[in-house]
N, C-alpha and C positions, 0 to 999 in steps of 0.2 A: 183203341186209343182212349175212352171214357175210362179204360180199367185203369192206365196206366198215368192218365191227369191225375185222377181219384187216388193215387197213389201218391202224387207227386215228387216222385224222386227223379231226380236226373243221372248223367252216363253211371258215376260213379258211386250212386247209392245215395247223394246229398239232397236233404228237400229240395224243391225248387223254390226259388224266393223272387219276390219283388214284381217284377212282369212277365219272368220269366214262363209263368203258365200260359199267359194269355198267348205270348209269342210262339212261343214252340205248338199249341194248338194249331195256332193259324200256319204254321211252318209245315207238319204232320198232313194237315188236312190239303193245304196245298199240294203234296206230295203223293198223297194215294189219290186226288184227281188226278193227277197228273198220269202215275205209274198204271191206276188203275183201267180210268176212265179214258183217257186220251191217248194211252199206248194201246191197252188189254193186257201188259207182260204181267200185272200181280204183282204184290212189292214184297210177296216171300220169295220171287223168281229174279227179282233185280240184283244188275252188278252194277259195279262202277261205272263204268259206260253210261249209262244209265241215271245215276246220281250224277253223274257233271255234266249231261245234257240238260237236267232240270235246274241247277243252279245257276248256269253260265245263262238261259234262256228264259228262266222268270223275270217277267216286267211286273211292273209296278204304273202308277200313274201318279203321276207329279199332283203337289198338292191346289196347285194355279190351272190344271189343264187336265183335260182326260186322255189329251196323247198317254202313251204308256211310255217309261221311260228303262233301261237296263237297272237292276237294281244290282250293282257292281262292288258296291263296301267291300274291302276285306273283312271288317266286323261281321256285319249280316252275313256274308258265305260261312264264315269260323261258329256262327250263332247257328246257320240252320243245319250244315252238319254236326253241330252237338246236340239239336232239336232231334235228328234222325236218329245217332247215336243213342243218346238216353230211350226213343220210343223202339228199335232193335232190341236191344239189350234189355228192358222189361220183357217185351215179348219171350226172348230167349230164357230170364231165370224164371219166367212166368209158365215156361213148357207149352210153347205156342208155334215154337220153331227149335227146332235140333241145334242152329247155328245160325247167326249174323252173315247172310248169303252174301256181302261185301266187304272190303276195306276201307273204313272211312277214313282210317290214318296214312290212307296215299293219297287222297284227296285234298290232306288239310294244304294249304300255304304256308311259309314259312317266313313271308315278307310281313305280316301282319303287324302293324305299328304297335307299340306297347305303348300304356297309358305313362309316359313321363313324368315324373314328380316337380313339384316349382322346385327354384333356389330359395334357399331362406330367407332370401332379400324379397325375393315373390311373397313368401307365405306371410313374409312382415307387411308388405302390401295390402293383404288381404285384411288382416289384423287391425292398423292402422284404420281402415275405410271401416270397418265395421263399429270401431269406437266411435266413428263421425255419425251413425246414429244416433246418436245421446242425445236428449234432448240437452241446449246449451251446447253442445257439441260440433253442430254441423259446420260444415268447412264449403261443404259441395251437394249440396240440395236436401229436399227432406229428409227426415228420418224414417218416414213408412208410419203407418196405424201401428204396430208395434216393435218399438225398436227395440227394447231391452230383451223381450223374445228372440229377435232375429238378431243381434247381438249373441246372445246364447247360441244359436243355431252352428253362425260362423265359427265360436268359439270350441263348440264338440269338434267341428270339424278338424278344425284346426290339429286340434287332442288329437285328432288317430279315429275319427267314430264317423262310419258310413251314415249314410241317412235311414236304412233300417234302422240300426240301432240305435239314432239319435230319434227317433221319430216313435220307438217303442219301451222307452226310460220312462218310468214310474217314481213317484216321488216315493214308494218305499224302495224302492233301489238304491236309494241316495243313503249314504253313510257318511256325514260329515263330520264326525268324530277321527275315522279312520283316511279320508279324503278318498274316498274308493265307491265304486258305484258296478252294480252287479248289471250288464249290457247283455246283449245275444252277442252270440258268437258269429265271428265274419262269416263264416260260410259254414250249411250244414243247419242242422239243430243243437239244442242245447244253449248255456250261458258261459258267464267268464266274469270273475271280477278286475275291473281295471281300476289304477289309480289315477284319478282325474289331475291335471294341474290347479295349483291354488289358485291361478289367474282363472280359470273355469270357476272355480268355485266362488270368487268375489263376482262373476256375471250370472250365478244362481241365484246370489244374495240378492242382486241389483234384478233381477225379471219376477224374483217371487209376490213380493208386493204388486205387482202388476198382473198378475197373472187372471186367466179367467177362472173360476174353477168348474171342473166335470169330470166325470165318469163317461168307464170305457169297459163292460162287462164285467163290472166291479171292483174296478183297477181306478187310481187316479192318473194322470196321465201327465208327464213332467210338462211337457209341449201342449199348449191347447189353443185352438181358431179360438175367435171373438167371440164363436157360439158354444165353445169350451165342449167342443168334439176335438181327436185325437188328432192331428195331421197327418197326411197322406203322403207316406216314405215314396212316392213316386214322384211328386209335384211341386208341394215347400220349398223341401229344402233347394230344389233346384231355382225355383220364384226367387228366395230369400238370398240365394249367392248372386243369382242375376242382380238384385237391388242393389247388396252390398257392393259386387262390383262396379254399378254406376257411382260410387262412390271414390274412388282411386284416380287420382291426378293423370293426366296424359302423360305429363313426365314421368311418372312411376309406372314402368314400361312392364305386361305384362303379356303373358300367351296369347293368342287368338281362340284357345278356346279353353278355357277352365270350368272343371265339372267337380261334383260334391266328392269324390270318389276321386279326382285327381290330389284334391288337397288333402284327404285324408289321406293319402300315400308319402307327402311330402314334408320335410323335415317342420317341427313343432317351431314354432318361434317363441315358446312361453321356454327363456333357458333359464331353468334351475331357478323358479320362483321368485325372480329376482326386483322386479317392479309389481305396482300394480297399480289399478287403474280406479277413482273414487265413481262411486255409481248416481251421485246427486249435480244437477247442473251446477259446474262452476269448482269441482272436488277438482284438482290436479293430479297426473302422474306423481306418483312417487317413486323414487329408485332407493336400492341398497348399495349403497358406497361397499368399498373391500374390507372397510372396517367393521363392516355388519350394521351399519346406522340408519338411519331412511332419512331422505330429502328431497323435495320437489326442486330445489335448485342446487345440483351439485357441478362441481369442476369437475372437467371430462378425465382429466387423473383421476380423478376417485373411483372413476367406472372400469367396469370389465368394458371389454371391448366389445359385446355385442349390444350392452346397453348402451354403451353411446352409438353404437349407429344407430338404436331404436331412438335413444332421443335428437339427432340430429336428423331424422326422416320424418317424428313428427313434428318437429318445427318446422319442414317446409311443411309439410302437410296445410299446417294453419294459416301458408301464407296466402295472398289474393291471387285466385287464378287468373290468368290474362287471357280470356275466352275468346276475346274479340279481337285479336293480334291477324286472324286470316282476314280482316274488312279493315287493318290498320288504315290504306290507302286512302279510303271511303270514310275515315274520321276525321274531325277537325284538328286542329294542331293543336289545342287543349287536351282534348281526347288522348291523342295520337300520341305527345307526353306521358301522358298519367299509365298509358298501355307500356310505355316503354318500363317506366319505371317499376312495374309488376313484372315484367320480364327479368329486368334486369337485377331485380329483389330476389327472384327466384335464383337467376343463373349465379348469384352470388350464395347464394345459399348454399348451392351444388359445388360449388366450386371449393367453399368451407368445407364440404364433408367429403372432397376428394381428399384435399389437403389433409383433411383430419387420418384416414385411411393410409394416406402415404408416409406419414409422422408416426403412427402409432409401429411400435415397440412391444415383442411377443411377452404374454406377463410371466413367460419360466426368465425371463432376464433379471426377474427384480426378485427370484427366490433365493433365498439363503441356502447355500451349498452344505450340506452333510459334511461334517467331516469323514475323511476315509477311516473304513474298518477292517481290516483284513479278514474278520474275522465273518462279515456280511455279504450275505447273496448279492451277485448284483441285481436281481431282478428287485429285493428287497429296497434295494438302496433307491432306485428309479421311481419306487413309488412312494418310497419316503419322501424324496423330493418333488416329486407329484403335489403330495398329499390330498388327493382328491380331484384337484384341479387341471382345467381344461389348458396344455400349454401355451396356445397361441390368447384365448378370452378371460382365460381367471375362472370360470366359472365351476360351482360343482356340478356332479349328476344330477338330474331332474329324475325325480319319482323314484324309483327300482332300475333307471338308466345303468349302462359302466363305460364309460369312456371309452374310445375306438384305441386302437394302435395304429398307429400313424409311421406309415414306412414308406422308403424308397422302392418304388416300383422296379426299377430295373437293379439293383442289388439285394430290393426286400430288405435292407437296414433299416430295425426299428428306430423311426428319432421322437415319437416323445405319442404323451397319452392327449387325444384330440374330443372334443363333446359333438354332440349330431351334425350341431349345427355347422360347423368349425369344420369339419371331415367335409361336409356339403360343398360350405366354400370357399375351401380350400384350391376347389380345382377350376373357381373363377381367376386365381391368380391375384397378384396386384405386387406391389413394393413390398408390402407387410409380413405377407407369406414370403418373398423373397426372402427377408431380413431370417425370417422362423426356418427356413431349410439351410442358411448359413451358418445356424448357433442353436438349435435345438437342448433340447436337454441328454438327448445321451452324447451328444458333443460334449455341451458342459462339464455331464459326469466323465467322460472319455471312457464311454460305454460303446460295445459293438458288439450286439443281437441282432441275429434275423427274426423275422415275422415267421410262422407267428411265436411268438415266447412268452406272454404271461398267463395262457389259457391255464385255465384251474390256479392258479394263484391269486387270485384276487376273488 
């Protein structure tokens, strides 16, 4: 077992990372007491049999009590036979055994919940609460000893960057020239350059100043504690989303349990660089109008549609929370007023950006139609009229992004080119999306393709 820690590879040849050594030790070790000590069968003579008596019958002990309690996760059962698996399987190319004396893959589960990604309305959530860090910012309690750090934290997140790799970014990593930053790779060894968003990049701007400085085996270290040591890809980033979290309105209704690792799976809400945020107390949102122009106060016409719901979520955002509405009874009639009128500030707020959502109109309506050419593909022509853009938000690709194909599920008719977020949610529904599957753009064009059709042409 020592050779094969020392080794640290798991089932299928990939380092092990993150805690995964510590776990799968205690996982292994647990198992040859068991197979060893507590049967005598030897766990080069173990079958299956064998392997699902010890997983179904390891207890544990609660962390409040020394009763012992079933340690039942489908996570942990999927964890410890891949713990067994990867220590099997060394053994085997390691010439220790002829053959893996069981099957681990009739043992796995198949109920095993997958890690769900938010809606983009979620990951705007998140976004939002994290700029309420700023100092001059707050909406909804401190900012934390350091916000513009944890700020940044939220923002890789956000980007697509696990907390290894948010937690092992060096500032010679950083390529602000090219807006790209050289990260580990998700799984495995080795690196990968990604392109960061520019909204990450103006939260660089805004933590650097702040920053502590230190070394980390002669490395600088983009992330650093107050004693400007590396942070601990185990513990931060999970701390910093919990904080951030405490940040997000009750109304802005989000999972029961959100992990660093769930939002990095989930769609980006930075679309296609289109606002950004000033990093000094007291700097406003700015947005980019369709014209290409920037304004901290523009008319909801002038936005793509995702930027107006970004600016119509943070205006409630900044409105007053009505905290004390469950003790209303127990307030005075002055009180008890002033509670209403925070409620009722709010519910109007919500009520504007229902309304706004059920007015809004897909932005392929307001494109100017191609004249017909007989002489032109039509796949050509579809994205002439595209021209880059998202059909229901206006927006373009973010980074190295290409826009989805957007089809009817039960015909697979392609109807028009859709951006991450937009594909996301899409399949929330509303009046809007209605209006967008009634008059699409290959409607417009009196186009009809099925999915998939523009691979390799674009």
């Amino acid at each position: 077992m020592e050779q094969w820690l020392a080794a640290g590879r798991g089932k299928q040849g990939r380092a092990l990372q993150g805690t995964s050594p510590v776990r799968y030790r205690a996982d292994v070790t647990d198992w040859l007491q068991f197979i060893e000590g507590a049967t005598g069968i030897g766990a080069w003579n173990a079958r299956e049999a064998h392997v699902e008596t010890w997983v179904s019958a390891r207890l544990r002990p609660t962390r409040t009590s020394t009763a012992p309690r079933p340690n039942s996760s489908p996570h942990n059962r999927t964890r410890r036979l891949s713990a067994l698996s990867a220590f099997y399987t060394y053994a085997e190319q390691a010439g220790h055994i002829d053959s893996v004396p069981f099957n681990l893959l009739a043992l796995r589960t198949t109920d095993l919940p997958r890690t769900a990604p938010l809606s983009p309305r979620e990951t705007l959530y998140v976004c939002i609460a994290a700029d309420d860090l700023l100092p001059g910012e707050q909406h909804h309690g401190d900012g934390g000893a350091s916000p513009h750090r944890d700020r940044l934290i939220a923002y890789l997140m956000l980007d697509g960057l696990r907390p290894r790799q948010i937690t092992a970014l060096d500032l010679e990593d950083l390529n602000p020239t090219t807006h790209t930053a050289t990260v580990l790779a998700p799984k495995g060894d080795g690196t990968e350059h990604r392109t960061l968003a520019l909204e990450v990049w103006g939260a660089i701007d805004g933590y650097l100043p702040h920053r502590k400085p230190g070394h980390d085996d002669g490395h600088e270290p983009l992330l650093t504690s107050r004693a400007g040591k590396r942070l601990d890809s185990n513990q931060t980033p999970t701390t910093v989303l919990r904080r951030i979290l405490g940040h997000v309105p009750d109304d802005f209704p989000l999972p029961d349990r959100v992990t660093p690792d769930r939002i990095a799976l989930s769609p980006s809400p930075f679309t296609g660089q289109t606002w950004r945020k000033g990093t000094q107390p007291g700097e406003a949102l700015a947005y980019r109008t369709t014209t290409g122009t920037w304004t901290t106060t523009p008319a909801d016409h002038e936005l793509p549609l995702q930027l107006r719901i970004q600016r119509h979520l943070r205006g409630i955002n900044t409105l007053p929370l009505c905290t004390d509405h469950p003790q209303a009874e127990e307030a005075g009639d002055a009180e008890q007023d002033a509670i209403c009128d925070r409620c009722d500030e709010r519910a109007t707020a919500w009520d504007a950006f229902e309304a706004m959502l059920d007015a809004t109109e897909p932005a392929c309506w307001d494109w100017p139609v191609p004249p017909y050419d007989p002489h032109q593909e039509p796949a050509q022509r579809f994205l002439a009229f595209h021209a880059g853009q998202c059909a229901m938000c206006g927006n373009q690709p973010a980074g190295d992004e290409q826009h989805h194909e957007d089809y009817d599920t039960d015909t697979r008719v392609v109807r028009g080119l859709l951006c991450t977020t937009c594909t996301a949610e899409a399949a929330e529904g509303g009046s809007h999306w209605d209006r967008y599957r009634d008059r699409h753009p290959a409607t417009i064009l009196g186009l009809t393709q099925t999915h998939p059709w523009l691979r390799g042409r674009r």
